[in-house]
VOKOLTI-711436 format. One record per residue (C-alpha): residue in one letter; x, y, z. Coordinates in steps of 0.25 Angstrom, whole numbers, padded with zeros to 4 digits, always signed. Layout:
BEGIN
AXYZ ...
end
This chain:
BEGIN
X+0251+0273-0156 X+0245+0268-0170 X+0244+0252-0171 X+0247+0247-0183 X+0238+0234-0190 X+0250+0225-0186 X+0247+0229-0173 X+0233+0229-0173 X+0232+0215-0177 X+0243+0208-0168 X+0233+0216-0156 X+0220+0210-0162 X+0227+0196-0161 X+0231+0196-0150 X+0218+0203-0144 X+0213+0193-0152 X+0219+0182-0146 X+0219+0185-0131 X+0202+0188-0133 X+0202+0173-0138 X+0209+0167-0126 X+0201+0177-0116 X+0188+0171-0123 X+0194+0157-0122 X+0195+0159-0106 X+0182+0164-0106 X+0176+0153-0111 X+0183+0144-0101 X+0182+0153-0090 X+0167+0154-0093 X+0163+0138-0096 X+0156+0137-0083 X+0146+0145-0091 X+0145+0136-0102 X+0144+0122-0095 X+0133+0118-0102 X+0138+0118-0117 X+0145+0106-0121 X+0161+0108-0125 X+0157+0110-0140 X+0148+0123-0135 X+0159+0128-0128 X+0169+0126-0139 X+0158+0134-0148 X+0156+0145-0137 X+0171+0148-0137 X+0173+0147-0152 X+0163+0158-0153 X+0168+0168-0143 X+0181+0165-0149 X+0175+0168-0164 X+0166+0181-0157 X+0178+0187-0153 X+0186+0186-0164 X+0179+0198-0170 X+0176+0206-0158 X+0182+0219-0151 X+0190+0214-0144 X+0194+0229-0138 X+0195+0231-0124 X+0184+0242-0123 X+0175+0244-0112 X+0163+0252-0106 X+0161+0260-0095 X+0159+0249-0086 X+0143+0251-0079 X+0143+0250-0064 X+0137+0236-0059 X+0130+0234-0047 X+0133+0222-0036 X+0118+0217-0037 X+0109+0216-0049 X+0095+0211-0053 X+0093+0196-0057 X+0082+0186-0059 X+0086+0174-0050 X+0082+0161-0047 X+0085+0153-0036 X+0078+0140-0039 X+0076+0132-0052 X+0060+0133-0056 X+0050+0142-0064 X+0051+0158-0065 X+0046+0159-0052 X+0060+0156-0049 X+0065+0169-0054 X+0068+0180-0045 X+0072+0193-0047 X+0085+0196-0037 X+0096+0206-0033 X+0110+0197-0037 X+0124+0201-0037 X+0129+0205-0051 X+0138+0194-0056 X+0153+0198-0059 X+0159+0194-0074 X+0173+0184-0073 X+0182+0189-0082 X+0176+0182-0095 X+0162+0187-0092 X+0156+0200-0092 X+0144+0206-0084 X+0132+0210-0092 X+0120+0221-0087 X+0109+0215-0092 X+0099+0223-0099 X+0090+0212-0103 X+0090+0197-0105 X+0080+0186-0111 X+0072+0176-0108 X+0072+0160-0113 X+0063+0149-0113 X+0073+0142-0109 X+0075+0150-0096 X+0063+0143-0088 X+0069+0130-0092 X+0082+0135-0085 X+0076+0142-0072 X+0069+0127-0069 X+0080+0121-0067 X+0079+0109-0076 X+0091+0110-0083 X+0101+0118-0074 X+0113+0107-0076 X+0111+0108-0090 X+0110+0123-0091 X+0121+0126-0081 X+0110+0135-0072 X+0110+0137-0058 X+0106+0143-0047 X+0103+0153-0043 X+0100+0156-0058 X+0099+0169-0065 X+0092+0167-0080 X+0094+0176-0091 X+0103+0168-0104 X+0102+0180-0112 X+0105+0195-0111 X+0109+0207-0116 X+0116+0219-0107 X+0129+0227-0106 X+0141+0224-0100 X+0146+0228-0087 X+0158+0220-0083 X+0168+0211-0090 X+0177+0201-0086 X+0192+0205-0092 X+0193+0193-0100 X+0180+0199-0108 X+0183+0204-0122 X+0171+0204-0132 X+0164+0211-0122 X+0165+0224-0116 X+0158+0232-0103 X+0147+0241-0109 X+0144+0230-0122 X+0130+0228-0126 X+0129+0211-0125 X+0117+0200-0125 X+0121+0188-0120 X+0119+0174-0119 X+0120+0170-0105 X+0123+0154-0103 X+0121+0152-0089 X+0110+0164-0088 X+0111+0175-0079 X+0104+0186-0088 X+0091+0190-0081 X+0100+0199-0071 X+0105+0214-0072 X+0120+0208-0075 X+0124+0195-0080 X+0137+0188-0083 X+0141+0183-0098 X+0154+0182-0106 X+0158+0184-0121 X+0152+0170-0125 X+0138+0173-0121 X+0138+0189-0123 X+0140+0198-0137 X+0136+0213-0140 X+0120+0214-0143 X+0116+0218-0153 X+0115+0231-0158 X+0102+0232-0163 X+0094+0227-0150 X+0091+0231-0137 X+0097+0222-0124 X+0083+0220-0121 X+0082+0212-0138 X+0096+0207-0136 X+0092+0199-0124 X+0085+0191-0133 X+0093+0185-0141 X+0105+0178-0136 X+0100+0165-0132 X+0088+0165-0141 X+0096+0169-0152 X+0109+0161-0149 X+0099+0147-0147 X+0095+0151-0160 X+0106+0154-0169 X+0113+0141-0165 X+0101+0133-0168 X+0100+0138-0181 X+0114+0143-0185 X+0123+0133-0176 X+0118+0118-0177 X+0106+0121-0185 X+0116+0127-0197 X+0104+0135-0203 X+0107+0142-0217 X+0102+0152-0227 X+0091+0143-0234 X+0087+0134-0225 X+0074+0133-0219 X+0074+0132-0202 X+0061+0127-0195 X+0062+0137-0181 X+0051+0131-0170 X+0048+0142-0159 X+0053+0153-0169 X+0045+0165-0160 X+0052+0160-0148 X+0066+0166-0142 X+0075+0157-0151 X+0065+0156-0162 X+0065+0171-0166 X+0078+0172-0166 X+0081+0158-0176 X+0071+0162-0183 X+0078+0176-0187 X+0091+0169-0186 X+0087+0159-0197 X+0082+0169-0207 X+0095+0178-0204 X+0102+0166-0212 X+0091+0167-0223 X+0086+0154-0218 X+0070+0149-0220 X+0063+0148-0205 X+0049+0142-0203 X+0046+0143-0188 X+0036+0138-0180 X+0027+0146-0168 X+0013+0150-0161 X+0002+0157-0169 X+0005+0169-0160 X+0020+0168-0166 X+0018+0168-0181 X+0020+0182-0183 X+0031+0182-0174 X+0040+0170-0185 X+0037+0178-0198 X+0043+0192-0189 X+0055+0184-0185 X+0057+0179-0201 X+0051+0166-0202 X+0048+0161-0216 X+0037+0150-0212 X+0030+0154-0198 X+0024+0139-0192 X+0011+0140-0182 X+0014+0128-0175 X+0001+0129-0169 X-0007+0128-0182 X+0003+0122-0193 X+0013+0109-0190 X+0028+0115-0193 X+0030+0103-0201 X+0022+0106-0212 X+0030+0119-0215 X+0044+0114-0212 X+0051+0103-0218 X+0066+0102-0223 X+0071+0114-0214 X+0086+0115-0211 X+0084+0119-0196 X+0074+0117-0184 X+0076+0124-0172 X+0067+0120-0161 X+0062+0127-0150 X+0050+0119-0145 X+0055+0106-0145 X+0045+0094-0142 X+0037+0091-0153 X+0041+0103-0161 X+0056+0096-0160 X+0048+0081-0165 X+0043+0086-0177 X+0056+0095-0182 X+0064+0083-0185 X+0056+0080-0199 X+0057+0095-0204 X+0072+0094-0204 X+0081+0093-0216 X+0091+0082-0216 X+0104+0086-0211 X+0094+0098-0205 X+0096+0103-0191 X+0086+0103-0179 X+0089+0111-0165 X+0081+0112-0155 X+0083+0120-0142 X+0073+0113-0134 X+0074+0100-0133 X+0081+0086-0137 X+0083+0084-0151 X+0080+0070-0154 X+0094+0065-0162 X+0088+0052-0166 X+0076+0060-0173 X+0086+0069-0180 X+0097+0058-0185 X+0085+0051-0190 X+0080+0064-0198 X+0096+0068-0203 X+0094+0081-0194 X+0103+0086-0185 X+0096+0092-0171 X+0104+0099-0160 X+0097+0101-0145 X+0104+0116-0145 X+0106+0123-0133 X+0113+0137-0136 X+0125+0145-0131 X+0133+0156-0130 X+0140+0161-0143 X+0145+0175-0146 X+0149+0173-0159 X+0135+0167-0162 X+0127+0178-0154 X+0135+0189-0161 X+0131+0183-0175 X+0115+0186-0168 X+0120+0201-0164 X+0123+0203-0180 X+0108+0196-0185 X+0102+0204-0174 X+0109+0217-0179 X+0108+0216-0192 X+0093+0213-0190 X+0093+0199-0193 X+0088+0194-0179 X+0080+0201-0168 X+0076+0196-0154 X+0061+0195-0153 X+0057+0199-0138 X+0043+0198-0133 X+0044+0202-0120 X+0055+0210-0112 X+0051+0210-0096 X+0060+0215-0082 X+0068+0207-0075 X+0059+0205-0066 X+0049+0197-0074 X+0059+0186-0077 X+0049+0174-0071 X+0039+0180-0081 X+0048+0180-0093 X+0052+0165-0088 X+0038+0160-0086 X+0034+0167-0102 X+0049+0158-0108 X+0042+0146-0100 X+0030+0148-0110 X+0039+0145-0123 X+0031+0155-0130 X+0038+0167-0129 X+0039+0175-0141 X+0052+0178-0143 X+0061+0182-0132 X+0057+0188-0115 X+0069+0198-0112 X+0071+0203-0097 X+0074+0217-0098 X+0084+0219-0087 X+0090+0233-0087 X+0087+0245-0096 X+0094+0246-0109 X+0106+0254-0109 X+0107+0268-0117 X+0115+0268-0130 
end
């Protein structure tokens, strides 16, 4: 029988409505997960699923559902420390909850900020635990989902942000806040390396840093994981970038778009910067000190690695945010569209087995990775 438009549309709204309030209760049902955002984080994670949505199919299609084993791969560690910590281990294979889905896992990246969570240090603040399985970005298929799921679909193509980790395994747990489709135009090994990085990124420079066509933004660490990806996210809104890195990185700043490539090393960035719009820090220290100065007034200064000094900045008129980043399908989806439309690519230096892991930690402890490590967990699938 032949629906007519009248129809059609009372369906839609109604579909509409009842994935809305599903998503609500996900995010509720799912909060134990995101106990370390403050309530206006929250409030911005559900926004943006509920805005994500909106526009998605919200179709009840499925794949042919994949067999899943009882046990599975994992790197595990049973004590806070170094990489040595790391142990590769046979685990059970976590089930999803109905707002969850389970994720194969074909690859997942590696963080500098990874070393700092294996020690320990900051567990209350990170919401870790123990036994502690890392892994905070991925990309994968999915196998299972809950019946509350309804952005995502058994056999979809997804990358991930995991919150509370879980990623350096053959299966991992996530939800529609953290997981989107990948994109198209990158392998799951590429996509690995971009939700976190990425996301850290664009929020910077796009949420509290409000970067705009014309402006000039000064990118400390542009051939790092985060840095690639601002740099190419600031020229994608036709903004000016200087960034700073090694002699060994130069070439690596004009590939990625810079307009002014700074040899920290050789030349003080504060003779090439002055007035810019933006600072994104991500070496803190006195990299951080000497930023203030080079900001406009009413300009914006994030860091991602250490304290901003407030005094320092409500002397200057400057605005300067500690950022940590989040989930955010809605922000992650607007990456898959740069990335497709060739705007933004992931830079991976190094893709290593699971195995490896304590090696690829022990390389993020350096701070001097180019780019992005990705752990290559499973073979990618066949078109």
């Amino acid at each position: 029988m032949k629906t007519g438009n009248g129809s059609e549309k009372i369906l839609r709204v109604c579909r509409g409505a009842c994935l809305k309030r599903l998503l609500f209760n996900s995010v509720l049902e799912n909060k134990h997960r995101y106990n370390a955002f403050d309530m206006n984080s929250f409030i911005v994670a559900f926004i943006s699923v509920y805005a994500f949505v909106a526009t998605a199919d919200t179709s009840v299609a499925g794949g042919t559902p994949e067999p899943v084993p009882k046990k599975m791969k994992a790197v595990v560690a049973h004590e806070y420390g170094g990489p040595e910590k790391l142990k590769l281990e046979e685990v059970p294979v976590p089930q999803p909850k109905e707002t969850e889905v389970l994720i194969r896992v074909i690859a997942s990246g590696v963080n500098p900020a990874d070393p700092l969570i294996l020690s320990g240090k900051f567990a209350d603040k990170f919401g870790t635990h123990l036994p502690l399985i890392p892994g905070y970005d991925i990309a994968g298929v999915v196998v299972k989902a809950g019946p509350k799921i309804r952005a995502l679909k058994v056999g979809d193509p997804v990358y991930a942000y995991l919150l509370y980790g879980g990623g350096w395994a053959e299966y991992c747990i996530s939800n529609e806040i953290e997981s989107v489709i990948k994109p198209k135009s990158l392998s799951f090994t590429d996509a690995a390396a971009v939700p976190l990085a990425g996301l850290t990124a664009f929020q910077a420079l796009c949420g509290f840093g409000n970067l705009q066509a014309g402006q000039t933004a000064l990118i400390h660490g542009g051939s790092g994981g985060v840095g690639s990806f601002a740099i190419q996210i600031a020229k994608a809104r036709d903004a000016k970038v200087i960034a700073t890195a090694s002699t060994a990185n130069q070439d690596v700043l004009k590939q990625l778009g810079a307009d002014v490539a700074v040899d920290y090393t050789k030349q003080k960035f504060e003779d090439v910067a002055h007035d810019v719009a933006v600072v994104l820090d991500t070496v803190g220290g006195d990299t951080l000190a000497r930023s203030y100065g080079l900001v406009k007034k009413d300009g914006n200064l994030v860091t991602i690695v250490s304290r901003c000094d407030q005094e320092e900045a409500k002397k200057r008129g400057i605005a300067c945010k500690s950022l940590s980043s989040h989930p955010d399908p809605s922000e992650l989806g607007t990456i898959t569209q740069m990335i497709d439309a060739g705007k933004v690519k992931p830079l991976v230096s190094q893709v290593l087995p699971l195995a490896d892991a304590s090696k690829a930690v022990a390389q993020a402890e350096t701070h001097h990775t180019r780019g992005k490590i990705v752990l290559k967990i499973a073979d990618e699938p066949k078109p």
